[in-house]
C-alpha positions in Angstrom: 103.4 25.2 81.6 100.1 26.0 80.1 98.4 28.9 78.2 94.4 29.4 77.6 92.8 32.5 75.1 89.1 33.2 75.9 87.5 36.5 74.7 88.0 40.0 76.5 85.4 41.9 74.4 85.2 44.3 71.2 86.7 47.5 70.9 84.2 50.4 69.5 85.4 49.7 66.0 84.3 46.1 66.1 87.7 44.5 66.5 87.9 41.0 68.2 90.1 41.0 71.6 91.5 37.9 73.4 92.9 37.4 76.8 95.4 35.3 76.9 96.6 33.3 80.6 100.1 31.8 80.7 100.9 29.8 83.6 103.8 28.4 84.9 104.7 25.0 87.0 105.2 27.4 90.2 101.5 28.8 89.9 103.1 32.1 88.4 100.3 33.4 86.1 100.4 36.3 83.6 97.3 37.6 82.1 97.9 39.3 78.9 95.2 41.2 75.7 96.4 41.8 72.4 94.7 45.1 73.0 97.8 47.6 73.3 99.6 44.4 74.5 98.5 44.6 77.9 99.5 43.1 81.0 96.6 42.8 82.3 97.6 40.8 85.4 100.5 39.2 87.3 100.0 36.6 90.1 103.4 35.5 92.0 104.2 33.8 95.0 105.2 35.6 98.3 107.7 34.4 100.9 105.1 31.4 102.3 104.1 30.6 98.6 100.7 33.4 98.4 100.0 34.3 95.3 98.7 37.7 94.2 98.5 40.1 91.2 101.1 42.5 91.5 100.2 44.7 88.6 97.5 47.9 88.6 94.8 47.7 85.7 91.4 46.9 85.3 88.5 44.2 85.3 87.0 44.7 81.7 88.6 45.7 78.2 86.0 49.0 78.4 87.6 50.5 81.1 91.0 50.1 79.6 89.3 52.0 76.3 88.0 54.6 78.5 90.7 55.5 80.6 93.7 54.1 80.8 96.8 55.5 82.1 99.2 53.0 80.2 98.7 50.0 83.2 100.5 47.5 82.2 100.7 48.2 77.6 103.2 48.3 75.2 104.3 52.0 74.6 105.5 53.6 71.3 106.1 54.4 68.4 108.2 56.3 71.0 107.6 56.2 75.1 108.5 58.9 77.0 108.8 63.1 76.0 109.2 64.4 72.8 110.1 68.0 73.1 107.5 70.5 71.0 106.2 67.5 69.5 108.7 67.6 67.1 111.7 66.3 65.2 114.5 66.3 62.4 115.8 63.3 60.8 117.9 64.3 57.9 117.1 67.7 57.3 113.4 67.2 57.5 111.0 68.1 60.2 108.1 65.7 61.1 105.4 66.9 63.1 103.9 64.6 65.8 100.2 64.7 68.1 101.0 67.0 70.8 98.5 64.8 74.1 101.0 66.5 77.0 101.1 70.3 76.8 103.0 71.3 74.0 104.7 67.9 74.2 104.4 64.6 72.7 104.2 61.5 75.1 103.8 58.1 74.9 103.3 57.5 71.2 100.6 60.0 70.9 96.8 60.5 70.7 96.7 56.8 69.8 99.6 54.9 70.2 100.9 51.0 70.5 98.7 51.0 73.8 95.6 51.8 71.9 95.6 49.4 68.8 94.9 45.6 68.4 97.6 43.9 67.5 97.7 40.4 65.8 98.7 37.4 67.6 99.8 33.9 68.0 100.9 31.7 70.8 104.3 30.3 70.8 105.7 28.0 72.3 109.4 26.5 73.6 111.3 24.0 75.6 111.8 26.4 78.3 109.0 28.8 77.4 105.5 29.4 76.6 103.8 32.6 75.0 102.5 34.9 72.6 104.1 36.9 70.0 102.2 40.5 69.0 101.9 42.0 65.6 101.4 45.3 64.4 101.8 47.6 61.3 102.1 51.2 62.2 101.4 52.5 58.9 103.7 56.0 57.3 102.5 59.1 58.9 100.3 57.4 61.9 100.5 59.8 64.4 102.6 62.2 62.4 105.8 59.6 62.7 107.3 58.7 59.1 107.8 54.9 57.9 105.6 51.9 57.9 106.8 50.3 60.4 106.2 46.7 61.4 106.5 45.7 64.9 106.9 42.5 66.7 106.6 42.1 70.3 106.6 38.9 72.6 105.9 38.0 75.7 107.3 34.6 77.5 107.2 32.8 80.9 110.0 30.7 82.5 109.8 28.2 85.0 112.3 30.9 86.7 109.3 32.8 87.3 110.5 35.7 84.4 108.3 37.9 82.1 110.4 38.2 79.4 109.7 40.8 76.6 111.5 41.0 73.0 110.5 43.5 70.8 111.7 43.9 67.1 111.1 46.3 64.2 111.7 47.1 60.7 111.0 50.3 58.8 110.9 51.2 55.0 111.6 54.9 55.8 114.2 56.6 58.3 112.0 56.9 61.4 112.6 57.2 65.3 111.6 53.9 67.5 111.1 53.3 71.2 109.5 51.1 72.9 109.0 50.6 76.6 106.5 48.3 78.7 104.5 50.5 81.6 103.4 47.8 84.0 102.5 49.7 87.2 104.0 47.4 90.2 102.5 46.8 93.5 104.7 44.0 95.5 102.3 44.1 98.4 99.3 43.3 95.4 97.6 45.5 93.3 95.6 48.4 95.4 96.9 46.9 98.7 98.8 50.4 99.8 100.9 52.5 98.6 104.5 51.6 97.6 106.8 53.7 99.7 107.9 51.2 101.9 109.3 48.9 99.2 113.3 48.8 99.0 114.8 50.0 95.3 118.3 49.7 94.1 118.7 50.7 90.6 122.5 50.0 88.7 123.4 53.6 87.4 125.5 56.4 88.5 123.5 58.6 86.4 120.1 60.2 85.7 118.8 62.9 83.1 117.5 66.1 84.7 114.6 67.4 83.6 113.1 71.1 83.4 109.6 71.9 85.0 107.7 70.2 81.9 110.1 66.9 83.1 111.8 67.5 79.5 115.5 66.5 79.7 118.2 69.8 79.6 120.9 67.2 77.9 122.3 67.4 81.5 123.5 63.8 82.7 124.1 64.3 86.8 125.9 62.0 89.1 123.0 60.6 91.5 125.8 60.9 94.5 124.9 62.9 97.2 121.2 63.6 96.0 117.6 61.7 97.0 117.9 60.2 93.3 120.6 57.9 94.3 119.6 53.8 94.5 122.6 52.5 94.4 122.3 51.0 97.7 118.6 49.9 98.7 116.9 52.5 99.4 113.3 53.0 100.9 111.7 54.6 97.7 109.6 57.2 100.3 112.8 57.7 102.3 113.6 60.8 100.3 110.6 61.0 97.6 109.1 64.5 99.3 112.7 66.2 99.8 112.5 69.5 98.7 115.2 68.6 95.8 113.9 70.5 92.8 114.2 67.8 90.5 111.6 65.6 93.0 109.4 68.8 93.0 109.2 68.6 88.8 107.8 65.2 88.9 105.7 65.3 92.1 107.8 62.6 93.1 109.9 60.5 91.0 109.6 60.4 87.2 113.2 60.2 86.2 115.3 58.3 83.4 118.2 56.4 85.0 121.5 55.9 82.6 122.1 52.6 83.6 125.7 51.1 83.2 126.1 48.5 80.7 123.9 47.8 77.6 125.6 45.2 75.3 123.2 43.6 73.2 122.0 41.2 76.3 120.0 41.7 79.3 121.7 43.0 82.3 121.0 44.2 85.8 119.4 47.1 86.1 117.0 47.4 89.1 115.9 45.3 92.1 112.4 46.1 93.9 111.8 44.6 97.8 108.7 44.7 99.6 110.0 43.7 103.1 106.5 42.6 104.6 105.9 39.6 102.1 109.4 39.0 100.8 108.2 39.7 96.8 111.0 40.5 94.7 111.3 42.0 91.6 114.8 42.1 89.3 114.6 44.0 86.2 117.1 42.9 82.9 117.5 44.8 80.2 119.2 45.6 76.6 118.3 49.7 77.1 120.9 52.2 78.4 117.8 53.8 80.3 115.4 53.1 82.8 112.2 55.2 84.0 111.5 55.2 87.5 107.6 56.4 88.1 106.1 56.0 91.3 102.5 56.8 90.6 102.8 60.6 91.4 99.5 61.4 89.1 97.5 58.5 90.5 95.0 60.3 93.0 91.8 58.1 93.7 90.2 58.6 90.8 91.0 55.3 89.6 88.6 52.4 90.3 91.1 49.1 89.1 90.3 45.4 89.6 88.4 43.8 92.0 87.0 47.2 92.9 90.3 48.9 94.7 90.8 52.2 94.5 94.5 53.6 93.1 95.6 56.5 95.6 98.5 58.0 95.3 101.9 56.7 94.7 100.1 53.4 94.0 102.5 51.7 92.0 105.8 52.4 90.1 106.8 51.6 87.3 110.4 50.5 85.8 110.4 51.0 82.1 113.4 49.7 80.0 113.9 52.3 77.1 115.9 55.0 75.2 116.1 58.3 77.2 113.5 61.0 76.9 113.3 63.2 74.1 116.4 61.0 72.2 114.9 62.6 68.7 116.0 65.8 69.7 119.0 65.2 71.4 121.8 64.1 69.7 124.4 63.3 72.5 122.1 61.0 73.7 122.0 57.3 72.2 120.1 57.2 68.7 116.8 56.2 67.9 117.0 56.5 64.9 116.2 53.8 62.5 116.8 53.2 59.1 115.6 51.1 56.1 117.8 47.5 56.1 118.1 48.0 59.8 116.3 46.1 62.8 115.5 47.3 66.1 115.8 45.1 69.2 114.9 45.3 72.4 114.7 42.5 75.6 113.5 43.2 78.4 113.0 40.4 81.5 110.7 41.1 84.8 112.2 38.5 87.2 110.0 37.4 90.5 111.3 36.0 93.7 110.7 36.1 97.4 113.0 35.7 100.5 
C-alpha cells in the first residue's frame, strides 16, 4: 500500500491544502483534502478488474469553495436538520445559523465541510492513512463547547474506506457527525443511479413533515415504497405518489437500522448490475440517510467536465437521526465534559 500528499491549492484566507492519494495493492485508490475532509475521489475495480471513480465532486479545491453541495466532506458539528435552529441542553437554549429555511442543516453557514483541518499520515500493518484534526472553538456557529475532533480515514487490502471519528468537549454540547460521499457505481457522471439495486437492514424509518423535519414518528417500512429490505431497484418506486417521497422529491429519509453495539455492522448494500460494483456499508450509528440526489439538476459541472443531472448519486450517511437535539425519544447526542464520542464507519467495495 502506498500514500503520496502533493498540494491542492489555498483557501481565500491563505491556508495551505493537501491532497492526499492512498492506494492499495488491488489498484483501489482514494483521493482525500484536509479541506472539509473531502473525498475527493474513489477509483475501484468493476467485475473485469476497470477501475473508475465512483464518487461526485470536483477537479480543483476553488470549486469545492465556491459551491459545494457536501460531495464527498465530513459533516458536523451536527449533519442532518435541526428544527428552528434551535436547542436546550439543561435548561438553556442555544441558538444556531439557520442556512435551510428556518432550519439548521449540516453544521451551519460554515461547518466541518468548510474548515482546514490538521493532518498527519498514519500508518498500520493492515492499513494506511490519514488522521484529521480540528478545534471547533465554544460558540462557532452558535453550538456551545470547544470541541476537539478527530477524524480518520484508512484503506484495507479488503478494498474498505474505513472512517473513525472521535470527540471530546469541555462544555455539554450536541455532536454528529456523518460523511456525504455522493455514490455513482456506474462512475461519477456516467447516468443516473436508478437502476442500481439497494437493500438497507432496518424495519424502520423517521417520517418527516413538508420541511423533511422528523414528527417523532418511527413507521414500519412494510408495505410502503421506503422498504429495502429485499433489493430493490432504487427508481422502482422513487416517483410513487407516497407523500413522504413527494417531501423529499425523491428519497431523503433516515433509516433506524437494527443493531448498533459499539462495532460496525451491516447496514446497507448498493448493486449496479451492469458492471457488477458493490458497495456494503458498516456502521456504529442507529441511523442511516438515504439521498438520492433529488436537488442535483445540471447545474453542476464535476470532474473531468461531466455534468450532475438529476438523481446523480446517492448518498448513504451513517449518523444520529435528524433533529436528535430536539427530540428526546430519539437516541442522545448529547455530549458531556469527561465523555468521548465515537463513531466507525466502513465503505466496503466489491464486484460480482
Amino acid at each position: 500500500m502506498n500514500i503520496t500528499t502533493k498540494s491542492f491549492g489555498r483557501t481565500d484566507d491563505g491556508s495551505d491544502v493537501d491532497l492526499y492519494t492512498l492506494t492499495n495493492s488491488n489498484g483501489m485508490k482514494v483521493q482525500i483534502t484536509n479541506y472539509g475532509g473531502i473525498v475527493v475521489a474513489l477509483f475501484v475495480p468493476d467485475r473485469n478488474g476497470t477501475l473508475d471513480d465512483v464518487v461526485l465532486g470536483y477537479d480543483t479545491l476553488n470549486e469545492y469553495i465556491k459551491n459545494n453541495p457536501y460531495f464527498g466532506a465530513i459533516v458536523g458539528r451536527c449533519c442532518n436538520r435541526i428544527a428552528r435552529a434551535k436547542f436546550t441542553i439543561d435548561g438553556k437554549k442555544y441558538r444556531l445559523a439557520a442556512n435551510n429555511g428556518k432550519n439548521h442543516l449540516h453544521g451551519g453557514i460554515r461547518g466541518f465541510d468548510k474548515v482546514v483541518w490538521n493532518a498527519e499520515v498514519v500508518e498500520g500493518e493492515e492499513t494506511i492513512g490519514i488522521r484529521l484534526f480540528y478545534l471547533s472553538k465554544d460558540g462557532e456557529e452558535g453550538y456551545p463547547g470547544n470541541l476537539s475532533t478527530t477524524v480518520t480515514y484508512l484503506i484495507t487490502d479488503k478494498n474498505e474506506l474505513k472512517i473513525i471519528y472521535m470527540a471530546k468537549t469541555d462544555k455539554p454540547t450536541v455532536i454528529n457527525l456523518t460523511h456525504h460521499s455522493y455514490f455513482n457505481l456506474a462512475g461519477q457522471g456516467n447516468g443516473n443511479i436508478l437502476n442500481h439495486i439497494l437493500m438497507i437492514n432496518a424495519d424502520k424509518f423517521t417520517v418527516v413533515d413538508e420541511q423533511l423535519l422528523p414528527t417523532g414518528e418511527l413507521l414500519k417500512v412494510n408495505g410502503t415504497p421506503m422498504d429495502f429490505r429485499t433489493p430493490t431497484a432504487i427508481g422502482e418506486r422513487i416517483d410513487s405518489d407516497y407523500r413522504q417521497l413527494q417531501y423529499g422529491c425523491g428519497y431523503d429519509h433516515n433509516y433506524v437500522l437494527k443493531t448498533h453495539q459499539g462495532k460496525p455492522v451491516f447496514a446497507a448494500r448498493v448493486y449496479e448490475p451492469t458492471n457488477g460494483r458493490v458497495l456494503e456499508v458498516f456502521t456504529t450509528e442507529p441511523g442511516i440517510q438515504f439521498y438520492t440526489g433529488n436537488f442535483l439538476d445540471s447545474r453542476i459541472t464535476g470532474k473531468k467536465g461531466k455534468v450532475y443531472k438529476h438523481r446523480y448519486g446517492l448518498c448513504l450517511e451513517a449518523q444520529h437521526f435528524p433533529d436528535s437535539p430536539n427530540r428526546p425519544e430519539f437516541p442522545s447526542v448529547i455530549l458531556r465534559p469527561g465523555q468521548t464520542y465515537t463513531q466507525e464507519t466502513v465503505y466496503k467495495f466489491s464486484a460480482k
